[in-house]
PDBQT receptor file of N, H, CA, C and O in Angstrom, charges set to zero:
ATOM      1  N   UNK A   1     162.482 152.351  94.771  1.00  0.00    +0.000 N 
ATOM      2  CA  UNK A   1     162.303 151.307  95.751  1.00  0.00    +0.000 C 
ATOM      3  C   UNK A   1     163.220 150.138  95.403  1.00  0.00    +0.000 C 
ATOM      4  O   UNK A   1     163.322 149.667  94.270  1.00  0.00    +0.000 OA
ATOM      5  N   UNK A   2     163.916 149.689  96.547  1.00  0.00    +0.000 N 
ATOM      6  H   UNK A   2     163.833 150.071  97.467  1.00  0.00    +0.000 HD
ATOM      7  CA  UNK A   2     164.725 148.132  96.384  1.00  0.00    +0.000 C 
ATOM      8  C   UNK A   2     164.296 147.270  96.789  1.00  0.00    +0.000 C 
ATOM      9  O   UNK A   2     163.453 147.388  97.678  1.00  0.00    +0.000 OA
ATOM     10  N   UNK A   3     164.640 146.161  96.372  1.00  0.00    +0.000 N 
ATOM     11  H   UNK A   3     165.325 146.065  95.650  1.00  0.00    +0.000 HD
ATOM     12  CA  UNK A   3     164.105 144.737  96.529  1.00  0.00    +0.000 C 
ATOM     13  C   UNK A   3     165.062 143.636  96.899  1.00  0.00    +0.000 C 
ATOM     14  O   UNK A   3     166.278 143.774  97.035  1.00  0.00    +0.000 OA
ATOM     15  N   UNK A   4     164.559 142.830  97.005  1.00  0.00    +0.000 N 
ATOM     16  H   UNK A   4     163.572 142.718  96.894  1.00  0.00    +0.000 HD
ATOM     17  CA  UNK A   4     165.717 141.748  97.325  1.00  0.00    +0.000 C 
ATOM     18  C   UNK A   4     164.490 140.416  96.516  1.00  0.00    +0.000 C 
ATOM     19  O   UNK A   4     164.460 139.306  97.049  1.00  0.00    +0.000 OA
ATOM     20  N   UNK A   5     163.936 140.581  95.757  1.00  0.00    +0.000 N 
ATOM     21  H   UNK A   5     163.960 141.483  95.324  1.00  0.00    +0.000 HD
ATOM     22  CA  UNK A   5     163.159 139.628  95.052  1.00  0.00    +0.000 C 
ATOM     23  C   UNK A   5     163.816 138.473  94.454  1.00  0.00    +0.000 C 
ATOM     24  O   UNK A   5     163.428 137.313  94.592  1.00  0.00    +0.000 OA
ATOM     25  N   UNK A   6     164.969 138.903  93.691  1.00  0.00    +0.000 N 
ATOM     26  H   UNK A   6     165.284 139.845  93.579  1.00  0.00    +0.000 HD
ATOM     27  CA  UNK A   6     166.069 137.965  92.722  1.00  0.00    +0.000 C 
ATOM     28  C   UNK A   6     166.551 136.925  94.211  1.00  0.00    +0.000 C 
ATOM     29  O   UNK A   6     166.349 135.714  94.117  1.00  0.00    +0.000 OA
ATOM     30  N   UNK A   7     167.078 137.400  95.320  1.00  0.00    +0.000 N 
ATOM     31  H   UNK A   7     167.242 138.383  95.396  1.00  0.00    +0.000 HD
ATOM     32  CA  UNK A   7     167.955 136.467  96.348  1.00  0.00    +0.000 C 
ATOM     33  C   UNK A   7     166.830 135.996  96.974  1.00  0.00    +0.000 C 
ATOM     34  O   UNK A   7     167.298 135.111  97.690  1.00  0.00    +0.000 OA
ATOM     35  N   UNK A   8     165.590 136.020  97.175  1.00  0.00    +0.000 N 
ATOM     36  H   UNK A   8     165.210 136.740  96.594  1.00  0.00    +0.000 HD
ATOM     37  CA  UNK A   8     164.498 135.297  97.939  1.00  0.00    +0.000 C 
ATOM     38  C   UNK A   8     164.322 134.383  97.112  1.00  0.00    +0.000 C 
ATOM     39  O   UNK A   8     164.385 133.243  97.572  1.00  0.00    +0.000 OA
ATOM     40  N   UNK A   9     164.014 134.557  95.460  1.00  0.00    +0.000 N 
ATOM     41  H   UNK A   9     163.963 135.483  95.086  1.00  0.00    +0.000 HD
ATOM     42  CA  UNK A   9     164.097 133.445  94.431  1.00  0.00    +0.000 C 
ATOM     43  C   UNK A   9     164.923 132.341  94.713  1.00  0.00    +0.000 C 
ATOM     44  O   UNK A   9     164.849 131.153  95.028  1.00  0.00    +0.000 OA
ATOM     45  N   UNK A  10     165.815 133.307  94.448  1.00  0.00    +0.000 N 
ATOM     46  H   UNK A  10     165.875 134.272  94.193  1.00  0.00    +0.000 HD
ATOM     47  CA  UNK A  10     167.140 132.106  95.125  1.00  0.00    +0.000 C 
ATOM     48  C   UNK A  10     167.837 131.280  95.839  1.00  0.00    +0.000 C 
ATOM     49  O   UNK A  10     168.838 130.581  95.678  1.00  0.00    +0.000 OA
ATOM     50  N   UNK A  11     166.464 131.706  97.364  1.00  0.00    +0.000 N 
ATOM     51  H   UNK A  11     165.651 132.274  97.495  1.00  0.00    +0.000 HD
ATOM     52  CA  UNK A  11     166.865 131.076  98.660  1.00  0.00    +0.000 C 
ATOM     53  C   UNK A  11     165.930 129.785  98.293  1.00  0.00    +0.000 C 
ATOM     54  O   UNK A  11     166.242 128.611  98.490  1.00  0.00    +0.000 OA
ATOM     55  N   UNK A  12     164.649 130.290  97.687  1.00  0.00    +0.000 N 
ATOM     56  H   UNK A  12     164.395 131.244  97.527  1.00  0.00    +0.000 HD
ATOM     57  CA  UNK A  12     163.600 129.292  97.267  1.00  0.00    +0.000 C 
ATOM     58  C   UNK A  12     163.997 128.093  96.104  1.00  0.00    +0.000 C 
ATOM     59  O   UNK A  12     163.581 126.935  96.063  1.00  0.00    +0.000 OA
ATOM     60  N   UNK A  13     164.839 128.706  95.282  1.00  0.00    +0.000 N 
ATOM     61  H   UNK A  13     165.177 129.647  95.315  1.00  0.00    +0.000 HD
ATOM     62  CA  UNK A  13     165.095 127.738  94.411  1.00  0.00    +0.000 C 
ATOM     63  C   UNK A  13     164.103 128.341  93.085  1.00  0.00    +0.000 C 
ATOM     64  O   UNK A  13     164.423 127.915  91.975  1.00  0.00    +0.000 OA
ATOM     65  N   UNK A  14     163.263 129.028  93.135  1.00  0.00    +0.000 N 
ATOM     66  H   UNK A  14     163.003 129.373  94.036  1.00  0.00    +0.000 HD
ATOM     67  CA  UNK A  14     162.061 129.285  91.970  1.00  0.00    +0.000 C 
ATOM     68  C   UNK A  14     162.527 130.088  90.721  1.00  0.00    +0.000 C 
ATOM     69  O   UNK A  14     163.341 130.998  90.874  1.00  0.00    +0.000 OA
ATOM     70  N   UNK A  15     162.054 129.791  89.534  1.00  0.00    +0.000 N 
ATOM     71  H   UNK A  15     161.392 129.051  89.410  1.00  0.00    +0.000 HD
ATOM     72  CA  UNK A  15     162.471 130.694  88.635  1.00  0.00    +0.000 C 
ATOM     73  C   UNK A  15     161.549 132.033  88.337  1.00  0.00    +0.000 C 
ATOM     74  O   UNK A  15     160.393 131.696  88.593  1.00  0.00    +0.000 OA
ATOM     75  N   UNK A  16     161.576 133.410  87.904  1.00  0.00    +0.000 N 
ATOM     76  H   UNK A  16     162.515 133.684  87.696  1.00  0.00    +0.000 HD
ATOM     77  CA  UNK A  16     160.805 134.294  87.770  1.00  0.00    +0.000 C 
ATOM     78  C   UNK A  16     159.042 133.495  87.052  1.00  0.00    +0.000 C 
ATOM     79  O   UNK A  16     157.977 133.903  87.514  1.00  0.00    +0.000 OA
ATOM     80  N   UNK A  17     159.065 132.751  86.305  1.00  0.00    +0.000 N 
ATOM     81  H   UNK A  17     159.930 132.419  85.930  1.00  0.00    +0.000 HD
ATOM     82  CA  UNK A  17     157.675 132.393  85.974  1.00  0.00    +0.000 C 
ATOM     83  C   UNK A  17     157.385 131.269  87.238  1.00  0.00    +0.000 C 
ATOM     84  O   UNK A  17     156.242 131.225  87.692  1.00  0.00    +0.000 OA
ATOM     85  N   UNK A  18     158.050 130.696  87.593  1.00  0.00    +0.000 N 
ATOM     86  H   UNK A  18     158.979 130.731  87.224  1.00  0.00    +0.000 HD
ATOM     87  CA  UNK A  18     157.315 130.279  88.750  1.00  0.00    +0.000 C 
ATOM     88  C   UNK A  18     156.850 130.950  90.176  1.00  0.00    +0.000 C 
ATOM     89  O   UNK A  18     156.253 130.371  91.084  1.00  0.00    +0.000 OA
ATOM     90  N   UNK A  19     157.256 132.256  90.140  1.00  0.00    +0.000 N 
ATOM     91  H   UNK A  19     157.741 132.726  89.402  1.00  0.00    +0.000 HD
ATOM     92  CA  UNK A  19     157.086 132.938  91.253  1.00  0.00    +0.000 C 
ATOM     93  C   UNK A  19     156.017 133.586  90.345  1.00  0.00    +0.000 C 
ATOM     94  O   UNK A  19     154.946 133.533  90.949  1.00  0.00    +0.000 OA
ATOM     95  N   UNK A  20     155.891 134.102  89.289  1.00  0.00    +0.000 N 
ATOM     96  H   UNK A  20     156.761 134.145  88.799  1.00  0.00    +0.000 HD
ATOM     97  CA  UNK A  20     154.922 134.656  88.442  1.00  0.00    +0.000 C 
ATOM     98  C   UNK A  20     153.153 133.946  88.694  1.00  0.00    +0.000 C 
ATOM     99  O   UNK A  20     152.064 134.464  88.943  1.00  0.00    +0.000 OA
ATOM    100  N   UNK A  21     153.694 132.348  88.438  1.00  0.00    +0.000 N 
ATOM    101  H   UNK A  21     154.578 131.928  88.236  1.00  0.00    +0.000 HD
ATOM    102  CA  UNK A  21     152.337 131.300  88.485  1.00  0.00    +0.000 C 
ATOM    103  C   UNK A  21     151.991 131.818  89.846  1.00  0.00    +0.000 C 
ATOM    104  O   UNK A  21     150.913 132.292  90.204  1.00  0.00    +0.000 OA
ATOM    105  N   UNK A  22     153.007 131.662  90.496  1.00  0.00    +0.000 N 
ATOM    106  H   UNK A  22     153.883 131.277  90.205  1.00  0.00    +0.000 HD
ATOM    107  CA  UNK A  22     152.166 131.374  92.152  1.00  0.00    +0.000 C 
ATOM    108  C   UNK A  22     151.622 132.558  92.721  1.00  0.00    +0.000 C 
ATOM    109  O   UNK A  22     151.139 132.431  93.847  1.00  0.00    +0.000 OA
ATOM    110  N   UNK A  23     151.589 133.859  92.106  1.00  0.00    +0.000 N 
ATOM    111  H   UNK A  23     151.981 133.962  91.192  1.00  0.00    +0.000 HD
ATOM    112  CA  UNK A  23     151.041 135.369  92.798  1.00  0.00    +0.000 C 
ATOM    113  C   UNK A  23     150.201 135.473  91.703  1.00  0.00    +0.000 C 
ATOM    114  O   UNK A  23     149.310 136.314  91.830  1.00  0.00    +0.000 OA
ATOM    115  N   UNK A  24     150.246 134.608  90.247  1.00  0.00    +0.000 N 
ATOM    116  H   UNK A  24     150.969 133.925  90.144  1.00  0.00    +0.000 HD
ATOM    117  CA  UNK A  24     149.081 135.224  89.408  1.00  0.00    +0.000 C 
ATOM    118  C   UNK A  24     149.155 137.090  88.399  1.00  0.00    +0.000 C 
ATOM    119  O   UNK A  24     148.410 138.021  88.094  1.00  0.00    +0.000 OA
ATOM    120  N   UNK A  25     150.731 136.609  88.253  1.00  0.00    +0.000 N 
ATOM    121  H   UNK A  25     151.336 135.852  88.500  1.00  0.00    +0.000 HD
ATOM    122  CA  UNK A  25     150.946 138.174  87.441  1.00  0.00    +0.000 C 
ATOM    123  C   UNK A  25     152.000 137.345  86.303  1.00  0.00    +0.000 C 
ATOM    124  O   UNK A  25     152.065 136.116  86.311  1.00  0.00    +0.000 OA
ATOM    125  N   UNK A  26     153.006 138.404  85.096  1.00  0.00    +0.000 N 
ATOM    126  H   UNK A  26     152.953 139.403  85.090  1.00  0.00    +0.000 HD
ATOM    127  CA  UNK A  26     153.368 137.643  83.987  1.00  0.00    +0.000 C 
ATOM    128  C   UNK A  26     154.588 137.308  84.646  1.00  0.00    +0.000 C 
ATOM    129  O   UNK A  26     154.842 137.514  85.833  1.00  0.00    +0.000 OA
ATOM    130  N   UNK A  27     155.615 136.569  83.454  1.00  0.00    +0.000 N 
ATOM    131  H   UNK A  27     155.408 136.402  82.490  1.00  0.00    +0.000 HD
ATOM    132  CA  UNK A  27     157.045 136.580  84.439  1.00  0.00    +0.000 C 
ATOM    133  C   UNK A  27     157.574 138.233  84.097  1.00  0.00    +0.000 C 
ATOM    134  O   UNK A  27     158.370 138.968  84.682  1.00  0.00    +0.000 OA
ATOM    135  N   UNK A  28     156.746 138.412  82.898  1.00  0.00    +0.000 N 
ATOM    136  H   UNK A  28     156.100 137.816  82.423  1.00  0.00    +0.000 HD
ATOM    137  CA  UNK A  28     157.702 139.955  82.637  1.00  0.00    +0.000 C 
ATOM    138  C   UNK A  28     157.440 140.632  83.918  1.00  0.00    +0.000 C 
ATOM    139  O   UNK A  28     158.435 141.210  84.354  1.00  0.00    +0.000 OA
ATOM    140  N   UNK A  29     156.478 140.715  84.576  1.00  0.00    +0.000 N 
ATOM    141  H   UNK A  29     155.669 140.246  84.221  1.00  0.00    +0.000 HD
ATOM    142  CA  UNK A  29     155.789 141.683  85.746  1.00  0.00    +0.000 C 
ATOM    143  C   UNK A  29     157.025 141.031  87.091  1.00  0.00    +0.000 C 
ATOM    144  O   UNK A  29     156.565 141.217  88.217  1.00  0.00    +0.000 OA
ATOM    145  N   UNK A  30     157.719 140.691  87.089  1.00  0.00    +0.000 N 
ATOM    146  H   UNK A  30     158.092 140.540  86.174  1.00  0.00    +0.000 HD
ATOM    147  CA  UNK A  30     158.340 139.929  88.107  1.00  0.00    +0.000 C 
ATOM    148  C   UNK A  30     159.558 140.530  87.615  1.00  0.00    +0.000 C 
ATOM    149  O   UNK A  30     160.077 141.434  88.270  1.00  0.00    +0.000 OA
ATOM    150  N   UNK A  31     160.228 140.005  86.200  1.00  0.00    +0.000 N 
ATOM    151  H   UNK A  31     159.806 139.271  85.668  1.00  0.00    +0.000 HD
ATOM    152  CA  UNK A  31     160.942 140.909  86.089  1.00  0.00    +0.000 C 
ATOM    153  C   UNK A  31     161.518 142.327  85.975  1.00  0.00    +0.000 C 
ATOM    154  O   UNK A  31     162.689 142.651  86.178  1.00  0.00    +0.000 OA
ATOM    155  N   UNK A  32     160.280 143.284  85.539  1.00  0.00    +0.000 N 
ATOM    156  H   UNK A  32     159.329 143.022  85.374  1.00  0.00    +0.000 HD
ATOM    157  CA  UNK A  32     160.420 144.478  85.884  1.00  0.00    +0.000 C 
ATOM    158  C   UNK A  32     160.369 144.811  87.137  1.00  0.00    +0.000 C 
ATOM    159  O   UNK A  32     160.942 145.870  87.393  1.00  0.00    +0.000 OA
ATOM    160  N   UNK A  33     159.876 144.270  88.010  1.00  0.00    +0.000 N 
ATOM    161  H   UNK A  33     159.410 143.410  87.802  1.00  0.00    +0.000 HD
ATOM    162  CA  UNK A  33     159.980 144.833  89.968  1.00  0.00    +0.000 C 
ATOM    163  C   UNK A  33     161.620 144.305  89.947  1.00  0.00    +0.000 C 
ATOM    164  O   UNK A  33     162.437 145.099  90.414  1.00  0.00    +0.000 OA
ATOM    165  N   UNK A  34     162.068 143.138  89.477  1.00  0.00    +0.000 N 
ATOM    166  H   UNK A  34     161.405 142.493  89.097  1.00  0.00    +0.000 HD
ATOM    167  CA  UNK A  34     163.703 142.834  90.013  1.00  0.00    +0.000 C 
ATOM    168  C   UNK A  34     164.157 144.199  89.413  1.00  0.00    +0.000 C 
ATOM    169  O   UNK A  34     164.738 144.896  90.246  1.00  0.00    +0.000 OA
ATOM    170  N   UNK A  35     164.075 144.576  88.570  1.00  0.00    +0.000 N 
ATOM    171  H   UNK A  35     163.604 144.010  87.894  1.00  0.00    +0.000 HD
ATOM    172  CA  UNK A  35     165.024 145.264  87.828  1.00  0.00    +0.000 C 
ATOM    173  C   UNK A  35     164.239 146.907  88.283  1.00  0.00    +0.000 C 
ATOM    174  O   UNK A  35     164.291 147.843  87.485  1.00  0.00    +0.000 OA
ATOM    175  N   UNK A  36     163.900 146.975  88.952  1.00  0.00    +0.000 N 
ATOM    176  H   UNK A  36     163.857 146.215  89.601  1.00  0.00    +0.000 HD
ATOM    177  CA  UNK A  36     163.356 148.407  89.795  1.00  0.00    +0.000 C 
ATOM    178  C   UNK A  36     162.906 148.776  88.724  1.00  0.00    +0.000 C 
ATOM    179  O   UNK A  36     163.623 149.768  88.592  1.00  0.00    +0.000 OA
ATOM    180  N   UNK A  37     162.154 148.771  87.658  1.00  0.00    +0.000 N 
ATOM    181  H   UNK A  37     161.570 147.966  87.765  1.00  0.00    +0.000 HD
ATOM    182  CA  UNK A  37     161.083 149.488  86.704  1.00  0.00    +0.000 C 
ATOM    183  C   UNK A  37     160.146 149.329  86.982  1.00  0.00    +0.000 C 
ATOM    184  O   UNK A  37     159.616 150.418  86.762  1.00  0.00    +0.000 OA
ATOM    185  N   UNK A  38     159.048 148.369  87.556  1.00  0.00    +0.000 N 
ATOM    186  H   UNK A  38     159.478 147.485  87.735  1.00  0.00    +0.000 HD
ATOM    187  CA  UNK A  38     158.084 148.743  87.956  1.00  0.00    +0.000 C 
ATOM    188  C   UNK A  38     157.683 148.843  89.818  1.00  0.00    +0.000 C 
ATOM    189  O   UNK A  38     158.073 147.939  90.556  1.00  0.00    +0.000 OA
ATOM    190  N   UNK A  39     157.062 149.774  90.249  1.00  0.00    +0.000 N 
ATOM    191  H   UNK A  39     156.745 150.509  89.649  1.00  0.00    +0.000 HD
ATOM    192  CA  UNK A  39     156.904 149.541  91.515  1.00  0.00    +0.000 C 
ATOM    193  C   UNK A  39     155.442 148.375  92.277  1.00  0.00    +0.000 C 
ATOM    194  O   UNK A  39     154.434 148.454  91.575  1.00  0.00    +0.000 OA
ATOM    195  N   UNK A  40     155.300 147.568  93.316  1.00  0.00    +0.000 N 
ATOM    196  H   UNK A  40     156.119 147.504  93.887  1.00  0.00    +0.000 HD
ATOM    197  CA  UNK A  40     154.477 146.451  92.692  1.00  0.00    +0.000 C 
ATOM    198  C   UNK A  40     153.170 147.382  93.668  1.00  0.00    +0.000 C 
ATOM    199  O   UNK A  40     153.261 148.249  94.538  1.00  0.00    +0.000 OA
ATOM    200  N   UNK A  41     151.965 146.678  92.994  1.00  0.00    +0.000 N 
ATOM    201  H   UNK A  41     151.891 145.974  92.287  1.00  0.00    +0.000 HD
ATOM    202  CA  UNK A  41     150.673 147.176  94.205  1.00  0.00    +0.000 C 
ATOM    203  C   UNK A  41     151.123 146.719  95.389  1.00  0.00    +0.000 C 
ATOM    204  O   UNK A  41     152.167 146.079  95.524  1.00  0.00    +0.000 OA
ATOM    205  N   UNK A  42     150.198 147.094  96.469  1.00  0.00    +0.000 N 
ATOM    206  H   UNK A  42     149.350 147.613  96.359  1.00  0.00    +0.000 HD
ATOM    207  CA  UNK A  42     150.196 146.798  97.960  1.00  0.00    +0.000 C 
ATOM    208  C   UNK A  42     149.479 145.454  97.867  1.00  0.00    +0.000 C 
ATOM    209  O   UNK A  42     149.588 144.848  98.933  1.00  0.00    +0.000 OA
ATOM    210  N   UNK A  43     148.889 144.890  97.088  1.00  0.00    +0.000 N 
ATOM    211  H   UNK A  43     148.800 145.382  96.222  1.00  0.00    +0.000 HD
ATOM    212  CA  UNK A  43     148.610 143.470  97.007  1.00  0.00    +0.000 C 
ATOM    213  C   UNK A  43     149.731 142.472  96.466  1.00  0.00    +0.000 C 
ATOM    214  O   UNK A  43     150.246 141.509  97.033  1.00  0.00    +0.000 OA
ATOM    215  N   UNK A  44     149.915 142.920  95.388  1.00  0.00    +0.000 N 
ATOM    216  H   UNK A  44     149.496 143.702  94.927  1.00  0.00    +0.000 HD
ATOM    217  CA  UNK A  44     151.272 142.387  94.841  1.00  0.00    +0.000 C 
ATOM    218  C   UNK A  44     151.909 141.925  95.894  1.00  0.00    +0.000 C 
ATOM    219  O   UNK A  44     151.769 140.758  96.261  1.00  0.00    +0.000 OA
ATOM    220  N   UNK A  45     152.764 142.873  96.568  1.00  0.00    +0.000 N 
ATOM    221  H   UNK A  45     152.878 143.821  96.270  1.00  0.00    +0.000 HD
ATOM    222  CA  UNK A  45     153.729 142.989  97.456  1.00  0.00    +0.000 C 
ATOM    223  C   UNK A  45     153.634 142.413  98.337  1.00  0.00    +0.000 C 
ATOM    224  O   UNK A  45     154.561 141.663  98.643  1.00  0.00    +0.000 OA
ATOM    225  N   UNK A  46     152.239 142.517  99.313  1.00  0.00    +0.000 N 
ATOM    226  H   UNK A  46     151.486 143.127  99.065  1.00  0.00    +0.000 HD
ATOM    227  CA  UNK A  46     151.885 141.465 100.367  1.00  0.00    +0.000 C 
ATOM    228  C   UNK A  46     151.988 139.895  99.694  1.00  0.00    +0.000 C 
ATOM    229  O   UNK A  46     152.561 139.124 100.463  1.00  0.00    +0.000 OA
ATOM    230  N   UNK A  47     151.544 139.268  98.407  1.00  0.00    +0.000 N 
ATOM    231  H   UNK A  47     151.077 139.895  97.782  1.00  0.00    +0.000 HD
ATOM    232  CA  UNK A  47     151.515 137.971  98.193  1.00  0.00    +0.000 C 
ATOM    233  C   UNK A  47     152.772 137.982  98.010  1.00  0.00    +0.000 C 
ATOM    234  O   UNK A  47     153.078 136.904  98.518  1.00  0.00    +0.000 OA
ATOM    235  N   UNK A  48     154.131 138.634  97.485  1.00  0.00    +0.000 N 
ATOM    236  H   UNK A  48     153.883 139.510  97.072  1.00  0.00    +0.000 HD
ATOM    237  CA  UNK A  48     155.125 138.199  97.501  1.00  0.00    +0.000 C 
ATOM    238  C   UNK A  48     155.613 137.841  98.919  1.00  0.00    +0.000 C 
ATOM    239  O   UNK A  48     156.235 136.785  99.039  1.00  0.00    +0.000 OA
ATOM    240  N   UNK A  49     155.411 138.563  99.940  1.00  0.00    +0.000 N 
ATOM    241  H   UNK A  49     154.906 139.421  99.842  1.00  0.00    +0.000 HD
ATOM    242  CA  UNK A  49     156.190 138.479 101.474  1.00  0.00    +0.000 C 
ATOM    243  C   UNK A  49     155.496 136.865 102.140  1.00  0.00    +0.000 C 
ATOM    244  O   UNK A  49     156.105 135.884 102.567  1.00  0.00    +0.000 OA
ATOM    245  N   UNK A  50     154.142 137.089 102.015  1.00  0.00    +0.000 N 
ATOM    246  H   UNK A  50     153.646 137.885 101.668  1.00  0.00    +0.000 HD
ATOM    247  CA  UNK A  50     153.795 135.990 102.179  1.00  0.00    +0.000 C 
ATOM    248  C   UNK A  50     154.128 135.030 101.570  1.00  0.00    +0.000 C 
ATOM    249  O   UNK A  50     154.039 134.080 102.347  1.00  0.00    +0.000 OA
ATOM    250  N   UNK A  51     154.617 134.560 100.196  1.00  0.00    +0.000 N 
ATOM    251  H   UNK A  51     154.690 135.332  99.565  1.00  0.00    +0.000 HD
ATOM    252  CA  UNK A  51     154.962 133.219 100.124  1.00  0.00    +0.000 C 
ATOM    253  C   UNK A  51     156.630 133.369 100.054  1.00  0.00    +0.000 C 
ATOM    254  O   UNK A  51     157.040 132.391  99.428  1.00  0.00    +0.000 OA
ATOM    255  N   UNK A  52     157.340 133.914 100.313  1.00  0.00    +0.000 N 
ATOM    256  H   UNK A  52     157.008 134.708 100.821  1.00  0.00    +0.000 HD
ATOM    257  CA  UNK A  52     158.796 134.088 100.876  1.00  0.00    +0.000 C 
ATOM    258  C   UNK A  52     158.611 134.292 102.541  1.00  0.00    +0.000 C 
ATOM    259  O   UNK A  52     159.729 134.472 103.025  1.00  0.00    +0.000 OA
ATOM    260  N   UNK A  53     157.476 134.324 103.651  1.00  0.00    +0.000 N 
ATOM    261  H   UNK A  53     156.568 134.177 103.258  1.00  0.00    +0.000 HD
ATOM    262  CA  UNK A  53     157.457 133.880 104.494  1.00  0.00    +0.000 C 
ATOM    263  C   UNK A  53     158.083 135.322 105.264  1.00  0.00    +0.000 C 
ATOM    264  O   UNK A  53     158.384 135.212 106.453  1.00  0.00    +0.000 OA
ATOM    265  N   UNK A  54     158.231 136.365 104.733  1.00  0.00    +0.000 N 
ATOM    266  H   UNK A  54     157.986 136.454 103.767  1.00  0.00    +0.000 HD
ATOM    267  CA  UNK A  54     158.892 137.475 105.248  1.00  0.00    +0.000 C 
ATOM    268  C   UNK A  54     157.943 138.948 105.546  1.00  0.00    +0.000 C 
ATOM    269  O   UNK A  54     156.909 139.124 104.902  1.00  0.00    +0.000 OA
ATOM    270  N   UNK A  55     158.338 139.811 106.422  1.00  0.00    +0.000 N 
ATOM    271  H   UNK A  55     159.179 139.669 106.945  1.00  0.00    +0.000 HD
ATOM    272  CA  UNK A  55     157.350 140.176 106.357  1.00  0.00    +0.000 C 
ATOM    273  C   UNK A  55     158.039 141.619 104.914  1.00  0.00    +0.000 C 
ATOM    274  O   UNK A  55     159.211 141.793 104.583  1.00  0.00    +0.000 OA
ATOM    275  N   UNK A  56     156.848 142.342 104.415  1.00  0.00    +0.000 N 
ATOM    276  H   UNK A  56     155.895 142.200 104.685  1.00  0.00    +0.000 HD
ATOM    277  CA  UNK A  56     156.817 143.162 103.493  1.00  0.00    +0.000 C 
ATOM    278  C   UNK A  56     158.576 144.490 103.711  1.00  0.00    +0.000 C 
ATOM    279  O   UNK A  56     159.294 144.912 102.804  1.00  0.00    +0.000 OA
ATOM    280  N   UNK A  57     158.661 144.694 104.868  1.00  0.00    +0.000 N 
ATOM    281  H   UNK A  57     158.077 144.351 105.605  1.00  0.00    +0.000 HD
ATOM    282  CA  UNK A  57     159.996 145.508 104.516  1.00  0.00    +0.000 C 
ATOM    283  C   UNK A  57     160.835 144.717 104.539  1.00  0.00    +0.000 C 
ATOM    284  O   UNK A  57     161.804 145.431 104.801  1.00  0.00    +0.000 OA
ATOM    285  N   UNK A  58     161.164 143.841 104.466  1.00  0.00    +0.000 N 
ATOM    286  H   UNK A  58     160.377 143.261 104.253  1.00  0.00    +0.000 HD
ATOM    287  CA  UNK A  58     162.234 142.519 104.666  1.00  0.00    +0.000 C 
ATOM    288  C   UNK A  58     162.683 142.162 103.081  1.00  0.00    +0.000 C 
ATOM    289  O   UNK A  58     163.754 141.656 102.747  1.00  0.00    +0.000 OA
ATOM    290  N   UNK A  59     161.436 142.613 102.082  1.00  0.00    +0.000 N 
ATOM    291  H   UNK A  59     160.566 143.024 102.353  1.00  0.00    +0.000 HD
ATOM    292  CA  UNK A  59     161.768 142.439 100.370  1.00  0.00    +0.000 C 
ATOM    293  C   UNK A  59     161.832 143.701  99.996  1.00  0.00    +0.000 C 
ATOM    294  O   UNK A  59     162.781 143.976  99.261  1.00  0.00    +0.000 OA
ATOM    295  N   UNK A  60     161.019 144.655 100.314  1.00  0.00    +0.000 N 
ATOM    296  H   UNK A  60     160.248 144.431 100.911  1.00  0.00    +0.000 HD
ATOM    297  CA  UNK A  60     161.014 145.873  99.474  1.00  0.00    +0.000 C 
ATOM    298  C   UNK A  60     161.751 147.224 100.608  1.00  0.00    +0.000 C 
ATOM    299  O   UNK A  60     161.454 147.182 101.801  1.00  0.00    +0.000 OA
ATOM    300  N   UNK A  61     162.668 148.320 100.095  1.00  0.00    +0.000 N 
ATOM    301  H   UNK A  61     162.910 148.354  99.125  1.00  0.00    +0.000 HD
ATOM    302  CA  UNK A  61     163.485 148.959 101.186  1.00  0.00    +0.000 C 
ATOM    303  C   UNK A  61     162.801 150.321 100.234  1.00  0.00    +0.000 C 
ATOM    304  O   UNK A  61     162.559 150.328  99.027  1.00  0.00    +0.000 OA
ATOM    305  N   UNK A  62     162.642 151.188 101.025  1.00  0.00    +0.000 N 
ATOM    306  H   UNK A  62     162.838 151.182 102.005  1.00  0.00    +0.000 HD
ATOM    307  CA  UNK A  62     162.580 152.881 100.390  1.00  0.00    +0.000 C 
ATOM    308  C   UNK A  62     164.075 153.314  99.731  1.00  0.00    +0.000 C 
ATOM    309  O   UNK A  62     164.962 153.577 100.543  1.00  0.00    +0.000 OA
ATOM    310  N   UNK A  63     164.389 153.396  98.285  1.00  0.00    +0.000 N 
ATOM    311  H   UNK A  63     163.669 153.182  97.625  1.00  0.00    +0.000 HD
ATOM    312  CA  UNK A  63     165.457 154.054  98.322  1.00  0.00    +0.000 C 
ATOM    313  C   UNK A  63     165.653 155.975  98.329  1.00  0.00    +0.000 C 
ATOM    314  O   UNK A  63     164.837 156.783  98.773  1.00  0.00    +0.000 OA
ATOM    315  N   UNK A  64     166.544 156.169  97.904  1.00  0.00    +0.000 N 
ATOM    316  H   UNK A  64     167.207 155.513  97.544  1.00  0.00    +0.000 HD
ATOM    317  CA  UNK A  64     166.794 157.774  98.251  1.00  0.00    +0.000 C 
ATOM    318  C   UNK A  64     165.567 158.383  96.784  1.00  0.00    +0.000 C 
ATOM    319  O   UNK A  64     165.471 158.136  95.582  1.00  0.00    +0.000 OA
ATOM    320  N   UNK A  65     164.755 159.343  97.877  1.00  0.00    +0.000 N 
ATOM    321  H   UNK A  65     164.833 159.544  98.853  1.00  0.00    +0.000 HD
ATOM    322  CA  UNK A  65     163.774 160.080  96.605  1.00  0.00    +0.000 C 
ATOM    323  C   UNK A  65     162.698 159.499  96.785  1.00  0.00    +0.000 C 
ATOM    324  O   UNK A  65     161.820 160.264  96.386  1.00  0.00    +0.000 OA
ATOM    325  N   UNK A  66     162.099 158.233  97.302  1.00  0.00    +0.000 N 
ATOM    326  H   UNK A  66     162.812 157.612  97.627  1.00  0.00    +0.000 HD
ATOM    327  CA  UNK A  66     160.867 157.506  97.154  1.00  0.00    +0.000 C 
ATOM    328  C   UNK A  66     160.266 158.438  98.361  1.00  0.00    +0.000 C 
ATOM    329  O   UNK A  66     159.107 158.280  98.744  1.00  0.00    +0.000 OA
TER     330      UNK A  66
């Protein structure tokens, strides 16, 4: 699965532990979804879209094999 997590950060201005504080997971857990090692829950994922204001396929894309 791909993401676009790192450039939504970036549109926001936030650093990985501050996107961490605000969904309530570590910064490591933020950094392993950027870096496609971990895949996030369906909760996860919804609080990320919601506070990037996007909806859920807009951050996360199916890649080849998922």
């Amino acid at each position: 699965m791909k993401n676009t997590i790192r450039i939504e950060r970036a549109i926001k201005n936030i650093t990985q532990q501050q996107l961490a504080d605000k969904i309530g997971v570590s910064r490591q857990t933020i950094n392993a979804i950027e870096s496609n090692k971990y895949c996030p829950s369906t909760v996860l994922a919804l609080k990320m879209a919601k506070l990037f204001g996007k909806p859920v396929e807009e951050i996360f894309q199916l890649g080849k094999g998922d």
